[in-house]
Residue, then its C-alpha position, 0 to 999 in steps of 0.5 A: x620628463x620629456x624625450x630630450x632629457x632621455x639618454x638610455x633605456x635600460x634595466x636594472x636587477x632589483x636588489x631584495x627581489x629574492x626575499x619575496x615572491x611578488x617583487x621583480x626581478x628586473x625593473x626599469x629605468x631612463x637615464x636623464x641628461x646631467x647623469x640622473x636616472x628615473x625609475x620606470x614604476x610599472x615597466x618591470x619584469x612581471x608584468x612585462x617582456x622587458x626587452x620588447x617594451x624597451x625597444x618599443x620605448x627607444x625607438x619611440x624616443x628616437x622618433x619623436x627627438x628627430x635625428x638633429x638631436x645629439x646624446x649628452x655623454x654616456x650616463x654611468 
């Protein structure tokens, strides 16, 4: 996956999580060019502030896509 397929950053609730005490609540994902989406493995809301590591994540990706870049359509 590299910056320029990454449209979105966002976090998801994980479905079941109430079902067990060692899954998160919250997980993450990249939504990819073509409406893919990937899910994010170990960026999840127990073992990180999600919202930091997003923003962190989003402002890396705009800067390394550089300002010419131009979003595909908003994902679903």
């Amino acid at each position: 996956m590299a910056w320029e397929e990454v449209q979105d950053i966002r976090p998801e609730p994980l479905r079941g999580s109430d079902l067990s005490a060692f899954l998160p609540n919250v997980v993450v994902y990249a939504y990819l060019a073509g409406g893919r989406r990937k899910l994010l493995m170990h960026l999840n809301d127990k073992a990180y502030d999600i919202d930091h590591e997003i923003a962190v994540m989003r402002a890396a990706g705009a800067e390394l896509r550089g300002t010419g870049s131009v979003p595909d359509a908003p994902v679903a």
